[in-house]
VEXDREN-2710 file (C-alpha; in Angstrom, 1 decimal):
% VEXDREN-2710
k/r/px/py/pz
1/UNK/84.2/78.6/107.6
2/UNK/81.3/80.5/105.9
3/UNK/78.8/78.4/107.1
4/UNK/80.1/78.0/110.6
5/UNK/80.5/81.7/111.2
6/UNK/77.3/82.7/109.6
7/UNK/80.1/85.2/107.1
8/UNK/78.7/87.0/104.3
9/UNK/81.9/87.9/102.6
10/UNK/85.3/86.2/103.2
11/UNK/88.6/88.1/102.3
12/UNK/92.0/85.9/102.5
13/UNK/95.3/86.7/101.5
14/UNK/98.6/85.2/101.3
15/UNK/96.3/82.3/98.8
16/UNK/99.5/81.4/97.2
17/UNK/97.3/80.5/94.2
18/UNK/97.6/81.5/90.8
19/UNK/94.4/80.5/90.2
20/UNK/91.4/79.9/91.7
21/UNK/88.1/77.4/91.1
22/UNK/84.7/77.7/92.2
23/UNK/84.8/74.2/93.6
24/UNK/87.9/76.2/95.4
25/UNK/85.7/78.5/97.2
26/UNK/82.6/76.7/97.8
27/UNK/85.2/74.3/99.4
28/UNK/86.6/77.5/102.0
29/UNK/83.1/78.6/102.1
30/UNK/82.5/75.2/103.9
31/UNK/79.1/74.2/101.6
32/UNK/78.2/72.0/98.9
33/UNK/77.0/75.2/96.8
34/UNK/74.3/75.6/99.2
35/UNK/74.8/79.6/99.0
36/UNK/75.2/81.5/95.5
37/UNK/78.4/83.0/95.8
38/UNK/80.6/85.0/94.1
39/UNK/84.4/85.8/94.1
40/UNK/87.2/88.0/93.2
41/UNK/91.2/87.5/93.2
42/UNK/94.5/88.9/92.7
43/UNK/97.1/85.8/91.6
44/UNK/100.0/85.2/93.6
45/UNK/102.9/85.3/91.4
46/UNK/105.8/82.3/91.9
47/UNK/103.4/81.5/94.8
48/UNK/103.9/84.7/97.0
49/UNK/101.4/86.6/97.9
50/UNK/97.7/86.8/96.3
51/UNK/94.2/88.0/97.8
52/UNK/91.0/86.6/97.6
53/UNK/87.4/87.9/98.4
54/UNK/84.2/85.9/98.4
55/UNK/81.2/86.5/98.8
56/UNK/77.2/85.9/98.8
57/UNK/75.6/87.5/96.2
58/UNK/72.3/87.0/98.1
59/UNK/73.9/89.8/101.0
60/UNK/76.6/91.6/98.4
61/UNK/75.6/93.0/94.7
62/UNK/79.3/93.3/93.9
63/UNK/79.0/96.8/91.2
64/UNK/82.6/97.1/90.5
65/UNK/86.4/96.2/91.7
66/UNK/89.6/97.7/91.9
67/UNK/92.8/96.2/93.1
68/UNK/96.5/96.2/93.2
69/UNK/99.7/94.6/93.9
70/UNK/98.8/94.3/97.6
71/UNK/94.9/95.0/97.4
72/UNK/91.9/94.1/96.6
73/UNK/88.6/95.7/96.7
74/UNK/85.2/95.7/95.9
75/UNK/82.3/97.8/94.9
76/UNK/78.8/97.1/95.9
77/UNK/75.3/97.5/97.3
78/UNK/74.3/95.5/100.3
79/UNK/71.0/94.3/99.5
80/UNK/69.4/94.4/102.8
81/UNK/70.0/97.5/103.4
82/UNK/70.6/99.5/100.0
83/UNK/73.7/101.1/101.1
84/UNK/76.9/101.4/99.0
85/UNK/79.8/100.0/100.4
86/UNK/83.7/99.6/99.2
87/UNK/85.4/96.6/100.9
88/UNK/89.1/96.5/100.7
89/UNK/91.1/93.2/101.3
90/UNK/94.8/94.5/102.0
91/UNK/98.3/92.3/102.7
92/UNK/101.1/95.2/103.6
93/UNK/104.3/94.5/102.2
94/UNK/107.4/94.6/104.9
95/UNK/109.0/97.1/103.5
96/UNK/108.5/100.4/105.1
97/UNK/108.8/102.7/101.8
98/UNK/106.8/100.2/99.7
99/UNK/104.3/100.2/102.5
100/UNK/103.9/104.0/102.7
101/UNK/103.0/103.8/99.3
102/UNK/100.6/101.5/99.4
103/UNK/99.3/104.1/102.1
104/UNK/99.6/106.6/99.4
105/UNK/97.6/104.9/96.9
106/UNK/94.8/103.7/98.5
107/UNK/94.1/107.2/100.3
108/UNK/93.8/108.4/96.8
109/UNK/91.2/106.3/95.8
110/UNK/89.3/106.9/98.9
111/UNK/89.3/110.7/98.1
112/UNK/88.3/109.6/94.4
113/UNK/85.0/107.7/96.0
114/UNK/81.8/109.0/96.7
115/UNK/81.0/105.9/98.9
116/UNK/80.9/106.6/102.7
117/UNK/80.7/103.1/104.0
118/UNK/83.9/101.7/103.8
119/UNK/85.5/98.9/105.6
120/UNK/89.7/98.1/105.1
121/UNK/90.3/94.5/106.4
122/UNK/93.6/93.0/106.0
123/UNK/97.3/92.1/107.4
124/UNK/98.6/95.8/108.1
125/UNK/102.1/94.1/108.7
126/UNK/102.4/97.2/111.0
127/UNK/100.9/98.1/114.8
128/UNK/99.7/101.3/115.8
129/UNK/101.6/101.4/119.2
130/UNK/103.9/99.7/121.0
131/UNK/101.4/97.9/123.0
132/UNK/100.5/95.8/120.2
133/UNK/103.7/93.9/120.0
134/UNK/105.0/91.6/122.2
135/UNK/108.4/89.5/122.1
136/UNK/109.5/91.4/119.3
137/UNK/111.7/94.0/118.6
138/UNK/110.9/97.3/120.6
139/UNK/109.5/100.6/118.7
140/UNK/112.2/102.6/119.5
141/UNK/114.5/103.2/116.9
142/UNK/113.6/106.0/114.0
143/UNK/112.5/103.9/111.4
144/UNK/109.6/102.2/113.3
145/UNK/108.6/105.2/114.9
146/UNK/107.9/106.6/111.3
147/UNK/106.5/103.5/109.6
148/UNK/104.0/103.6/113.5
149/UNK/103.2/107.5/112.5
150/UNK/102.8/106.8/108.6
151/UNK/99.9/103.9/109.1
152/UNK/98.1/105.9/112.1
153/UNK/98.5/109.5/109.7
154/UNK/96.9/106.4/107.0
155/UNK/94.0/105.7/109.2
156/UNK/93.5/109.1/109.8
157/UNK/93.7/109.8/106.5
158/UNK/91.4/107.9/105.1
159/UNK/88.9/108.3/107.8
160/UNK/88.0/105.2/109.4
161/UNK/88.6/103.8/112.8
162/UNK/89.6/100.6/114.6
163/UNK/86.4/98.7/115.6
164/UNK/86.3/97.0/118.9
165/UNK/88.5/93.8/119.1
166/UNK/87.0/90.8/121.2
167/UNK/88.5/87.6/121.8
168/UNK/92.0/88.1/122.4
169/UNK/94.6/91.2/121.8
170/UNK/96.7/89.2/119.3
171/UNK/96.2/88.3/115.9
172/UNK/99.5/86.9/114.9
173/UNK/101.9/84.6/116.9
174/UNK/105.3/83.1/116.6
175/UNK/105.0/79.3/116.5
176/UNK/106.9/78.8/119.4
177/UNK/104.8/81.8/121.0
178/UNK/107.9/83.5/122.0
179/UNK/106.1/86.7/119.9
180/UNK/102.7/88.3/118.9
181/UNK/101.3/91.3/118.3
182/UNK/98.0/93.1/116.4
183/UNK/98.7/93.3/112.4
184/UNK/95.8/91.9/111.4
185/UNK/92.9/94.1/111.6
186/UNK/89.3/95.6/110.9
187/UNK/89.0/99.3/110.2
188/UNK/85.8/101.1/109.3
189/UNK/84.5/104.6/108.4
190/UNK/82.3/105.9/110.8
191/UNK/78.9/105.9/108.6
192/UNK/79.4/101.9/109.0
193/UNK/78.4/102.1/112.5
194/UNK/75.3/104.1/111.4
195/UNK/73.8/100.9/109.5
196/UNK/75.5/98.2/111.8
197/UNK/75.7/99.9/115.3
198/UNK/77.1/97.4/118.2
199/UNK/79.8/95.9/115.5
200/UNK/82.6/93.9/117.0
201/UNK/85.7/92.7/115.6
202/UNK/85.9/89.0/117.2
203/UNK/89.5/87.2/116.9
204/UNK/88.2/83.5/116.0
205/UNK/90.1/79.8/116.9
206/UNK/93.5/79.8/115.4
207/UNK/93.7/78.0/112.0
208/UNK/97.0/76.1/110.2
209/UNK/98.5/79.6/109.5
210/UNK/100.1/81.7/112.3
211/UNK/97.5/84.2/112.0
212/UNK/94.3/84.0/113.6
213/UNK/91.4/85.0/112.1
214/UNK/88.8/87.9/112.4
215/UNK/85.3/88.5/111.7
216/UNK/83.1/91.4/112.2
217/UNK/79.6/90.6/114.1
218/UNK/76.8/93.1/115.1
219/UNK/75.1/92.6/118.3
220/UNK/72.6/94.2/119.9
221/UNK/73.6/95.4/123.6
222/UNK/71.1/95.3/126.2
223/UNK/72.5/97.8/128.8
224/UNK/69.0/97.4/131.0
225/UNK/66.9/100.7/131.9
226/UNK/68.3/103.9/131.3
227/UNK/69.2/105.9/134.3
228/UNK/66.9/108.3/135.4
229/UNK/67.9/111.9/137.2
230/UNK/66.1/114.1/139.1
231/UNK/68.0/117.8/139.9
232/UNK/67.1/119.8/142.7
233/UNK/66.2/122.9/140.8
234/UNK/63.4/121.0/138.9
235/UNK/61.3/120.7/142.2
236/UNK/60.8/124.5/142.4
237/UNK/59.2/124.8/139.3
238/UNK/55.3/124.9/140.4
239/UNK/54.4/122.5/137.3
240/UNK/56.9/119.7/138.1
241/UNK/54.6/118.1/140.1
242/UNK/51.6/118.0/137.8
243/UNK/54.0/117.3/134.6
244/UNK/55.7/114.0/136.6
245/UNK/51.6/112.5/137.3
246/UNK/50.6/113.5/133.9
247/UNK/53.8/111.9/132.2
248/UNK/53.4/108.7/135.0
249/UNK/49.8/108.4/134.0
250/UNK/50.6/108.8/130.5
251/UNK/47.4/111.7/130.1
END
């Protein structure tokens, strides 16, 4: 997948893995250790759960890492660039109180962080309206009105925003495709834009698991000429005239 996709860091979760090998992630990577890489992980423990990041340390100069039961992120300077960055690799729990705190925690260590680049990429095992799910049940009672409020007061909170999704408007579906809905996501803080303006989140071909998955690319937009307006007050000025030849003649 790393080759394929052209991807410059890869963050799974739900590995399953106690352990993982370098042959391991050359091997998701999709090369032959044809890119230096790196990698980072969180164990899965009786084979639930665990998060993985990789990533080439050609692009990524990986600083420093943090992580808990349900995250894992990373501390680093992207080389091209020089920026600072913080990637965070989340898998929400279910549970709405344990998932508020994971809310809880990982707000505090934004505040804690001088870093403005962020990006938080990860199953959010929650929607941000009712939109977003499909074929299952409907936001309507109390609970999932609050656990809907507590993860968009989260994104608030820790100041980034949803980037642009492409592709499809699902990222996870019910085998029998009686259900989907949006869990899976990309969220960044504004300053990323300022570094890779024209980012997209693209939802890629579906994979074994019943989640598809997402990558962010940057493209450059050609929108064609800008639109040019003339107001009527502009021809009364006496210089108009003599400004429009001089700026058409380029004198």
């Amino acid at each position: 997948m790393g080759i394929k996709e052209k991807v410059d860091v890869l963050c799974l979760h739900e590995t399953k893995r106690e352990e993982i090998s370098e042959k391991d992630c050359q091997g998701l990577w999709g090369g032959r250790g044809e890119r230096d890489i790196d990698w980072k992980m969180t164990p899965a423990v009786n084979k639930v759960g665990g998060l993985l990041c990789v990533w080439c340390k050609e692009k990524l100069k990986v600083s420093d890492s943090f992580q808990g039961s349900r995250f894992l992120g990373l501390v680093g300077i992207w080389r091209q660039n020089r920026s600072e960055i913080v990637i965070v690799n989340i898998y929400a729990p279910c549970d709405p109180t344990k998932k508020k705190n994971l809310w809880g925690e990982l707000k505090e260590i934004r505040e804690q962080s001088n870093i403005k680049v962020w990006c938080v990429v990860g199953d959010f095992n929650c929607v941000r309206k009712a939109s977003e799910r499909v074929g299952v049940r409907a936001i309507n009672d109390r609970r999932d009105t609050t656990v809907v409020r507590d993860f968009n007061k989260f994104i608030s909170d820790m100041d980034v925003v949803d980037i642009p999704l492409s592709g499809r408007s699902f990222t996870w579906y019910r085998p029998n495709g009686s259900a989907k809905s949006q869990i899976d996501r990309i969220l960044v803080s504004r300053e990323w834009f300022d570094i890779w303006p024209g980012s997209s989140q693209v939802v890629l071909n579906k994979s074994i698991f019943d989640s598809f998955p997402i990558m962010v690319r940057q493209a450059e937009i050609d929108w064609g000429p800008k639109p040019f307006k003339v107001f009527d007050h502009w021809m009364q000025e006496k210089d108009f005239r003599r400004f429009v030849i001089e700026s058409w003649n380029g004198t």
